[in-house]
N, CA, C and O of each residue as an XYZ file, in Angstrom:
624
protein
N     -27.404    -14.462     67.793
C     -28.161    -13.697     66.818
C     -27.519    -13.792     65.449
O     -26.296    -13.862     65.327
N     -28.539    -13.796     64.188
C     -28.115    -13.875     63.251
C     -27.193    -12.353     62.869
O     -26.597    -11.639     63.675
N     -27.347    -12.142     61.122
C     -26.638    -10.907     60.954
C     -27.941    -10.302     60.693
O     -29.087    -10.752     60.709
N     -27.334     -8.906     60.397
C     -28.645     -7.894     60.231
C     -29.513     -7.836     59.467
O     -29.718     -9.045     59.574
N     -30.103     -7.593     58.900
C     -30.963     -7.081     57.720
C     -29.970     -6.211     56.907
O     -29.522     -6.533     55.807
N     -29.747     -5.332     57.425
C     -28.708     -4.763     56.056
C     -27.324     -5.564     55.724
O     -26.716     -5.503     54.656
N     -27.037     -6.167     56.628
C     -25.869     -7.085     56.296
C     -26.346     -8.263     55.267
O     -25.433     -8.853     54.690
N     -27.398     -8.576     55.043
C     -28.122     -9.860     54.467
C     -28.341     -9.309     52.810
O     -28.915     -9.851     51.866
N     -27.649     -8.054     52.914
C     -28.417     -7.429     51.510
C     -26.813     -7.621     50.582
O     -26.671     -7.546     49.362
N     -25.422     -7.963     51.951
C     -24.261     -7.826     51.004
C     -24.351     -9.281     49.844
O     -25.091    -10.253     50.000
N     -23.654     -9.124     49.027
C     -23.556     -9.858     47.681
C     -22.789    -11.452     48.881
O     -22.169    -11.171     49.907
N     -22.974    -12.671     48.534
C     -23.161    -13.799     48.896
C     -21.462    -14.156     48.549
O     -20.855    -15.015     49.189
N     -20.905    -13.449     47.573
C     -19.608    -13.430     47.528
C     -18.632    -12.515     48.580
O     -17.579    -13.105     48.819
N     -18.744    -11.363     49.172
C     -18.733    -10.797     50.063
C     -18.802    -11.825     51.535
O     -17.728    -12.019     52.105
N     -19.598    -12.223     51.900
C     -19.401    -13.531     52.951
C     -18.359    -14.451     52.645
O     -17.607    -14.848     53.535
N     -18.257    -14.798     51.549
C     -17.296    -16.035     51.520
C     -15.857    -15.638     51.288
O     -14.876    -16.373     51.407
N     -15.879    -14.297     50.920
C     -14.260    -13.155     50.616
C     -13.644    -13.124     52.323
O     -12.533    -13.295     52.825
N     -15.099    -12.792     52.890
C     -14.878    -12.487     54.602
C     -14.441    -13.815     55.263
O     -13.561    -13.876     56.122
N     -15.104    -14.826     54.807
C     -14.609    -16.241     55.337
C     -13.096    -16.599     55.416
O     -12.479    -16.899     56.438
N     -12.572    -16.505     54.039
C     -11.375    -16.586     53.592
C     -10.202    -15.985     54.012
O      -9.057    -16.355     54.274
N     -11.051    -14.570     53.993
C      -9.440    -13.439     53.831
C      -8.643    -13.453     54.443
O      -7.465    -13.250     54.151
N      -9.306    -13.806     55.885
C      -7.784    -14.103     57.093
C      -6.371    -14.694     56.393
O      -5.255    -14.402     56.821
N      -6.597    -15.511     55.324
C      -5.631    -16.426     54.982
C      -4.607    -16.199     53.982
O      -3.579    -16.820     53.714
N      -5.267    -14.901     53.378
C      -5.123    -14.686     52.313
C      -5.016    -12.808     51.745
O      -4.378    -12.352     50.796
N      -5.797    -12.161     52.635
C      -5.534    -10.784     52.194
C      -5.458    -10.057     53.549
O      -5.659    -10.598     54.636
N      -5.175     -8.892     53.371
C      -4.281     -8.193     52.154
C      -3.391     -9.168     51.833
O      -3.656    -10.181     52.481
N      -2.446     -9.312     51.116
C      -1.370     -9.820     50.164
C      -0.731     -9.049     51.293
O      -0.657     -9.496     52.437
N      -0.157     -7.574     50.825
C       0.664     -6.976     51.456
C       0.894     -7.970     53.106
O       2.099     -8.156     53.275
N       0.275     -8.419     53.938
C       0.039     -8.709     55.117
C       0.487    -10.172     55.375
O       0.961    -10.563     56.442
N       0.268    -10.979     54.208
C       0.002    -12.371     53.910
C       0.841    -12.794     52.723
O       0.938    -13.966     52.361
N       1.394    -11.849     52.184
C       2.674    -12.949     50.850
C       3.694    -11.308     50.277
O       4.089    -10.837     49.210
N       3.747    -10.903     51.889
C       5.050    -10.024     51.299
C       6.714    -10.877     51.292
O       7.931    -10.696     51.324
N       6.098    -11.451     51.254
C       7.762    -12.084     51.242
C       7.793    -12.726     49.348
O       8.603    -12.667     48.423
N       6.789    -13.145     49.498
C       6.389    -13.756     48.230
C       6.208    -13.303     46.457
O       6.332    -13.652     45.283
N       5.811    -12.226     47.438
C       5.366    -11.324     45.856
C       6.306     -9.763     45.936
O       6.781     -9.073     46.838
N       6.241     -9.710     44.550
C       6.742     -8.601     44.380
C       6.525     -6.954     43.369
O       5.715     -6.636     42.499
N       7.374     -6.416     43.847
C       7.001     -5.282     42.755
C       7.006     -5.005     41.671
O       6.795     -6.091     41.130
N       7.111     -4.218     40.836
C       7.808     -4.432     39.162
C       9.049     -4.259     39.276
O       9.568     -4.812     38.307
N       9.839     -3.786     39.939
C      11.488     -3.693     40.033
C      11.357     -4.854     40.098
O      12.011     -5.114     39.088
N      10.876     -6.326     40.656
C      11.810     -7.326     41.469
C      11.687     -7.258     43.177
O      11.599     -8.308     43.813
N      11.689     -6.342     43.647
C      11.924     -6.373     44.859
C      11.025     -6.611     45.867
O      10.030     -5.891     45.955
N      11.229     -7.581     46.708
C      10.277     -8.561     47.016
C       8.884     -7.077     48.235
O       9.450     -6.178     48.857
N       7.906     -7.140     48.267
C       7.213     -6.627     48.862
C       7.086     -6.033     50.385
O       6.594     -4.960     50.733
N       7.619     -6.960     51.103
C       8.371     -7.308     52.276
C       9.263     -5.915     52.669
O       9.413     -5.425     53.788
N       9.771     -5.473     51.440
C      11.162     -4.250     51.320
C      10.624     -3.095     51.550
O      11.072     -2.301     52.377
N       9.205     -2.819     50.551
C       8.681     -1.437     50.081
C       8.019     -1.590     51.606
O       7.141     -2.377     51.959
N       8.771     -0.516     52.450
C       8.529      0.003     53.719
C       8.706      1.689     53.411
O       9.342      2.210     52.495
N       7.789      2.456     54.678
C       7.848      3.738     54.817
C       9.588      3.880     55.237
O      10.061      4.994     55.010
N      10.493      2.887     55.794
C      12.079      3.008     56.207
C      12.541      2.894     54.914
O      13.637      3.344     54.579
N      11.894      2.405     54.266
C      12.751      2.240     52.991
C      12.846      3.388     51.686
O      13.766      3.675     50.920
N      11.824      3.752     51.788
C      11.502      5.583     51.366
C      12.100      6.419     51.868
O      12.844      7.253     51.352
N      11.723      6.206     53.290
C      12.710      7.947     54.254
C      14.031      7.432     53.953
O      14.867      8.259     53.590
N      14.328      6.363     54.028
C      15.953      6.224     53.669
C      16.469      6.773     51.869
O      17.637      6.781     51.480
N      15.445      7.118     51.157
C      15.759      7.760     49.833
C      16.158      5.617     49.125
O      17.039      5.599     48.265
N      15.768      4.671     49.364
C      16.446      3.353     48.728
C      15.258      2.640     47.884
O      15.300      1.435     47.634
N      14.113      3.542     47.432
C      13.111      2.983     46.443
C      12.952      3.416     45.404
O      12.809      4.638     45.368
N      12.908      2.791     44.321
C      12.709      3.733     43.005
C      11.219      3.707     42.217
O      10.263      3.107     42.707
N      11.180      4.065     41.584
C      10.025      4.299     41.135
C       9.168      2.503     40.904
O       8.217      2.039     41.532
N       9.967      1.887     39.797
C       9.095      0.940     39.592
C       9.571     -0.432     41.272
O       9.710     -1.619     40.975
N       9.727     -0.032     42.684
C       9.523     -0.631     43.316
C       8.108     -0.231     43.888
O       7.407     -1.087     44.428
N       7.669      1.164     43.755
C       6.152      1.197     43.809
C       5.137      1.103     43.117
O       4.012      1.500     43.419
N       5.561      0.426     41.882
C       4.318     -0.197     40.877
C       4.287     -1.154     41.234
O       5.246     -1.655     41.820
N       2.544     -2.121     40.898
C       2.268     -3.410     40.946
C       3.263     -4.264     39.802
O       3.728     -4.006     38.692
N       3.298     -5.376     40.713
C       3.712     -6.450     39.698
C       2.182     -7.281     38.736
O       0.984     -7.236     39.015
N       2.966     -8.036     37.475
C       2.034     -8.699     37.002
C       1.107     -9.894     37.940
O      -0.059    -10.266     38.080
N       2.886    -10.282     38.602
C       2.451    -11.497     40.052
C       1.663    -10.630     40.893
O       0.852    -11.302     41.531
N       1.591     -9.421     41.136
C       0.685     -9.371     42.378
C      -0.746     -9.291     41.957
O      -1.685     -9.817     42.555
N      -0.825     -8.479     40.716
C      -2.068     -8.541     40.180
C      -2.675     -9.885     40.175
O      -3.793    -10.113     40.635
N      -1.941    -10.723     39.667
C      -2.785    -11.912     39.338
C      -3.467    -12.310     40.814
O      -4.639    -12.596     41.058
N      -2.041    -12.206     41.926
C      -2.536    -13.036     42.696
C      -4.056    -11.926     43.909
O      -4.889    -12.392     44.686
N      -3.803    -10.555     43.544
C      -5.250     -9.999     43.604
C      -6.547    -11.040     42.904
O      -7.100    -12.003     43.436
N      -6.749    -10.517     41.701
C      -7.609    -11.140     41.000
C      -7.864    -13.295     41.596
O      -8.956    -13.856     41.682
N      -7.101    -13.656     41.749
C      -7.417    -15.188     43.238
C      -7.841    -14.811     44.022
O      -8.788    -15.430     44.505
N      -7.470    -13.763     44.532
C      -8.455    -13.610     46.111
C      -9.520    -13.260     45.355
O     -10.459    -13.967     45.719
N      -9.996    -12.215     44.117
C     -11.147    -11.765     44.099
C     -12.128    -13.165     43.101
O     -13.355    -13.172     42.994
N     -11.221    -14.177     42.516
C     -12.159    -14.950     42.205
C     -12.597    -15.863     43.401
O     -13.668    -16.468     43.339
N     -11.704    -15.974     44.580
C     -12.535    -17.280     45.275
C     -13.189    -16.451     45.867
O     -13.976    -17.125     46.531
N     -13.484    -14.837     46.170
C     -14.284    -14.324     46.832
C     -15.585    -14.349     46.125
O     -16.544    -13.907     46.759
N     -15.770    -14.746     45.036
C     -17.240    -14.290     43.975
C     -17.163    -13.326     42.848
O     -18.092    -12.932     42.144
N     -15.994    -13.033     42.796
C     -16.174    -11.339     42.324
C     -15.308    -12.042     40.614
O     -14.173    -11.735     40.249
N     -16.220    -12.944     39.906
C     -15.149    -12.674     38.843
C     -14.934    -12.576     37.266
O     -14.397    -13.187     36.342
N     -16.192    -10.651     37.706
C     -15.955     -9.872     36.661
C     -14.199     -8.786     37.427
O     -13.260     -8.262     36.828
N     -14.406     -8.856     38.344
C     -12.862     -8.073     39.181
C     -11.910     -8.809     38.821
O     -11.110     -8.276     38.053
N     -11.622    -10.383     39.260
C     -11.020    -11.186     38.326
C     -10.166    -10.828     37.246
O      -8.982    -10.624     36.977
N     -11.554    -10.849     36.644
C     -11.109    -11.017     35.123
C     -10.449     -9.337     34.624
O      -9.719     -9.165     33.648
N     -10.757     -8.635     35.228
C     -10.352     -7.368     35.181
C      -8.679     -7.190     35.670
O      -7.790     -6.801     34.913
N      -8.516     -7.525     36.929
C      -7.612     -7.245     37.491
C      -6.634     -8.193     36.531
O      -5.552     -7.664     36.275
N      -6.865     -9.580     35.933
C      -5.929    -10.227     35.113
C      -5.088     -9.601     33.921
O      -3.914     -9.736     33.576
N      -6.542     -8.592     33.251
C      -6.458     -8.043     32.171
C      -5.317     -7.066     32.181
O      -4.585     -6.887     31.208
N      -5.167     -6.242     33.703
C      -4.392     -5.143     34.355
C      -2.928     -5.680     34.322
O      -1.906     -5.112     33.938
N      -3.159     -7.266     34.965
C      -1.401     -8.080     34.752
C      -0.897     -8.179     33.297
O       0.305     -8.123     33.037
N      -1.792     -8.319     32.416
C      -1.197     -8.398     30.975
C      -0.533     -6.709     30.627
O       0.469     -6.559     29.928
N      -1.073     -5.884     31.068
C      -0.884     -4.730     30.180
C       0.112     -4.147     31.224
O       0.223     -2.931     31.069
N       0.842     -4.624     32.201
C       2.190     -4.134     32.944
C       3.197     -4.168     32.016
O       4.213     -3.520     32.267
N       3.116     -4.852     30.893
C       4.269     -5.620     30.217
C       4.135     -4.382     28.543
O       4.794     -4.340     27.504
N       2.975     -3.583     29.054
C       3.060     -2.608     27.852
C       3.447     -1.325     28.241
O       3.196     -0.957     29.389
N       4.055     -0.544     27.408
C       4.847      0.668     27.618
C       3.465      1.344     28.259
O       2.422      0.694     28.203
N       3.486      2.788     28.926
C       2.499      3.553     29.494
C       2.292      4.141     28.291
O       1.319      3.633     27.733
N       2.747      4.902     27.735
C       2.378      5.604     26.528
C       1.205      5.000     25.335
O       0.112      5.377     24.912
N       2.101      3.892     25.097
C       1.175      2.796     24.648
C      -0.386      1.945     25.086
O      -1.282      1.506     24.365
N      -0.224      1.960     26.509
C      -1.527      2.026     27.162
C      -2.754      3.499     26.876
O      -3.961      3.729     26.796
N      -1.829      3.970     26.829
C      -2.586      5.495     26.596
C      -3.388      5.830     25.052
O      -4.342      6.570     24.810
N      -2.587      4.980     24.180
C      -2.735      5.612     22.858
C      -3.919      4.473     23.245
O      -4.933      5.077     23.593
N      -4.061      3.325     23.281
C      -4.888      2.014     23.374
C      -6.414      2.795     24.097
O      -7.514      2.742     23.546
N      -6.179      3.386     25.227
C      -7.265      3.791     26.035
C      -7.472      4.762     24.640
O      -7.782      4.078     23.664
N      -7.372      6.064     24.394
C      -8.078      6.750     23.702
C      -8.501      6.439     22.630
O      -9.350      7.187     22.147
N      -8.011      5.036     21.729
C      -8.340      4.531     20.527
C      -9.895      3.757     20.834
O     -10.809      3.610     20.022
N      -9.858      3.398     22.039
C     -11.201      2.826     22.487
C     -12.253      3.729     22.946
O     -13.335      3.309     23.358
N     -11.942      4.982     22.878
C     -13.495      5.899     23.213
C     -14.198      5.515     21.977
O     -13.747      4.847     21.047
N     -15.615      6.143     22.129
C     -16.531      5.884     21.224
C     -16.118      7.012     19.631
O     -15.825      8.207     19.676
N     -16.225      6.166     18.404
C     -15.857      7.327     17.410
C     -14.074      7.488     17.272
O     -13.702      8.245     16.375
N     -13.048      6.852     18.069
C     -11.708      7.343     18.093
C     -11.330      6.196     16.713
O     -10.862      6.759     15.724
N     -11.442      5.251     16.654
C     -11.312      3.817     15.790
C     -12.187      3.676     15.367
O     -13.341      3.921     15.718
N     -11.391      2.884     13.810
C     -12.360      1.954     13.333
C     -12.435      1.005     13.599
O     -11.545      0.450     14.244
N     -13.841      0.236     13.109
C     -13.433     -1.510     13.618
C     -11.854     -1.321     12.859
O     -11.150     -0.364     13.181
N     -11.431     -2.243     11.918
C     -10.142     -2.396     11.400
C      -8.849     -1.960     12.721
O      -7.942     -2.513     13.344
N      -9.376     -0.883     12.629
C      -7.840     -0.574     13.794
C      -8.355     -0.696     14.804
O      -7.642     -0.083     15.598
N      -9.187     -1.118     15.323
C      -9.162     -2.031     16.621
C      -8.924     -3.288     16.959
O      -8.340     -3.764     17.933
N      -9.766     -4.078     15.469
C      -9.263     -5.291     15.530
C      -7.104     -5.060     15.081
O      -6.173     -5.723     15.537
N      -7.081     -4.381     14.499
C      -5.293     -4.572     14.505
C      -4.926     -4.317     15.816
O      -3.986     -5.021     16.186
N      -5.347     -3.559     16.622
C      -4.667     -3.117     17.898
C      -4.887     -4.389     18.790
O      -4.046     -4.635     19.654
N      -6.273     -5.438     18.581
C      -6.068     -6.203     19.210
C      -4.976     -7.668     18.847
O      -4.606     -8.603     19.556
N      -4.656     -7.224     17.090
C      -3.642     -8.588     16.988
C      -2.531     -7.841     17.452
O      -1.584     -8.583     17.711
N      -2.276     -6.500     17.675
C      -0.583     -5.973     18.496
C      -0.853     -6.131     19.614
O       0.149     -6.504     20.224
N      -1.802     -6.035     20.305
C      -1.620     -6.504     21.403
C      -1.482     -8.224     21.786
O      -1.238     -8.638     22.920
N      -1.638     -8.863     20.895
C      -1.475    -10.407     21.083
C      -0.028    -10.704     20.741
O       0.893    -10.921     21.528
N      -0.007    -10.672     19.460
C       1.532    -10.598     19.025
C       2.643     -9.557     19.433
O       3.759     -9.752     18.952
N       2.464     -8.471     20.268
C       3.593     -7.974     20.592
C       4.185     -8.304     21.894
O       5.371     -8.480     22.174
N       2.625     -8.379     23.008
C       2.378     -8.389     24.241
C       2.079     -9.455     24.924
O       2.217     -9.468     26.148
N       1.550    -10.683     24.124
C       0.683    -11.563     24.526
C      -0.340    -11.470     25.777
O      -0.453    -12.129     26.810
N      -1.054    -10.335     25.221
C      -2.095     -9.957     26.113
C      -3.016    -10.608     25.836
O      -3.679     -9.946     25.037
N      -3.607    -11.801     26.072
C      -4.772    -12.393     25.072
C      -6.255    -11.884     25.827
O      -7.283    -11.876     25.149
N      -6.277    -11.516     27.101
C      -7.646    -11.483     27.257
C      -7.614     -9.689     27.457
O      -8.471     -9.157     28.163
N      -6.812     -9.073     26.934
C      -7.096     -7.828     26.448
C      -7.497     -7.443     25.205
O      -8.205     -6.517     24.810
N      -6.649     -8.729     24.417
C      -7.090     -8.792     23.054
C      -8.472     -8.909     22.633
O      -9.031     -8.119     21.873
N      -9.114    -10.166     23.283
C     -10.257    -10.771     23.415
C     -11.402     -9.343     23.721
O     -12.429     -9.263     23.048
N     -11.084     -8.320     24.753
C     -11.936     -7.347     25.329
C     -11.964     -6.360     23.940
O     -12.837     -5.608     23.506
N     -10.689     -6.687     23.474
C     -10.979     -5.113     22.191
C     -11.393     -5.384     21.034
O     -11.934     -4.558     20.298
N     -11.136     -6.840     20.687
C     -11.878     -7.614     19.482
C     -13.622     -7.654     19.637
O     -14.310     -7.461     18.635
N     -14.315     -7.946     21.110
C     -15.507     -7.836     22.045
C     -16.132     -6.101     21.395
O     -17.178     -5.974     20.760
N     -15.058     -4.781     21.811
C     -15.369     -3.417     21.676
C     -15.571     -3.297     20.270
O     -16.382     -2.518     19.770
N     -14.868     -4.031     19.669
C     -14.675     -3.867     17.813
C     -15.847     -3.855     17.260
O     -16.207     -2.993     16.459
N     -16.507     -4.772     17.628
C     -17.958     -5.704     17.334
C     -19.340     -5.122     17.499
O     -20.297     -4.980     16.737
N     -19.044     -4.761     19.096
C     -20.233     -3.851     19.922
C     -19.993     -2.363     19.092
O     -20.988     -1.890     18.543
N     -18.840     -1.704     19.001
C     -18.949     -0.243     18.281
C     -19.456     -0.718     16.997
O     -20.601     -0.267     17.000
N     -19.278     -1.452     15.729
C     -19.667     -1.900     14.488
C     -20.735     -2.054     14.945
O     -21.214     -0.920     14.994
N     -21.335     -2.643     15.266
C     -22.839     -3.230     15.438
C     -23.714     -1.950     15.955
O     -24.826     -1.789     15.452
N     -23.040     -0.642     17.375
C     -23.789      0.224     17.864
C     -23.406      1.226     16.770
O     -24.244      2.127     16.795
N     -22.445      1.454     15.774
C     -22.085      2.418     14.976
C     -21.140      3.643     15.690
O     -20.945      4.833     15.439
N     -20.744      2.847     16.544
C     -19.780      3.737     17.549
C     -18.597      3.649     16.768
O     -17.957      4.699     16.830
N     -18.096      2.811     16.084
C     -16.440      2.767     15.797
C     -16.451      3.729     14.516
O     -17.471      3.748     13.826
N     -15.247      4.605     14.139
C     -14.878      5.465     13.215
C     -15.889      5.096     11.974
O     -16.067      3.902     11.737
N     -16.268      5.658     11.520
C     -15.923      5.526      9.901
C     -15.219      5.707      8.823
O     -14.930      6.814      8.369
N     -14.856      4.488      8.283
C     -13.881      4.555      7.046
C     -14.134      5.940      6.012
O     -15.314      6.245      5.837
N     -13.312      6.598      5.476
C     -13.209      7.337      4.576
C     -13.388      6.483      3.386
O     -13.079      5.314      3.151
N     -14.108      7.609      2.554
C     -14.723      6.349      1.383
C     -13.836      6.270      0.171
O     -14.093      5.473     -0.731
């Protein structure tokens, strides 16, 4: 028998993620030896023994830039790659302070910036960070708020 009717309705990328994944995901399952955390410490380590033993620190339970990326591979050969391109965007901005992520997120609500300081936030983020396809997304927001009249207005 074929698959169901409601199974026939999942996205065509979804089948071919399912084809694959054995090989490949979880990560955790499939390249803990390989990849790692933001400490450094290879994946393989960050165990529940390794917690109750008090021997993890904080940035051994953050993602790495490497794991992100290698998320975003599984999610491009699965179909998925607006996730991709997302999850890539997520590896660039590990390499930016949190605080700094923060000021970035609220400068991008609607009305928080002007174009001008968005497009600057996107050359600090190139030149400080070399975030380029974050850059690319806020130079993209700069444009769409100017054009929808969403971004600040200049004081005259």
């Amino acid at each position: 028998m074929g698959r169901s009717s409601a199974a026939l309705l999942r996205p065509y990328g979804y089948w071919r993620y399912m084809e694959h994944r054995e090989s490949r995901y979880p990560l955790i399952e499939h390249a803990a030896e390989t990849l790692r955390a933001a400490s450094g410490r290879p994946l393989s380590e960050v165990t529940l023994e390794t917690l109750e033993a008090g021997e993890l620190e904080i940035a051994d339970t953050q993602i790495s830039a490497e794991a992100l990326r290698a998320q975003a591979e599984v999610a491009r050969a699965a179909g998925y790659p607006q996730l991709a391109e997302n999850l890539g965007r997520a590896a660039e901005l590990t390499a930016v302070p949190n605080a700094e992520v923060l000021r970035m997120y609220d400068m991008l609500r609607p009305g928080r910036a002007s174009h001008a300081e968005l497009l600057a936030l996107a050359d600090a983020l190139e030149r400080e960070h070399a975030a380029l396809a974050c850059a690319a997304l806020v130079r993209e927001a700069a444009e769409v708020y100017a054009r929808r009249g969403l971004a600040r207005r200049e004081p005259s």
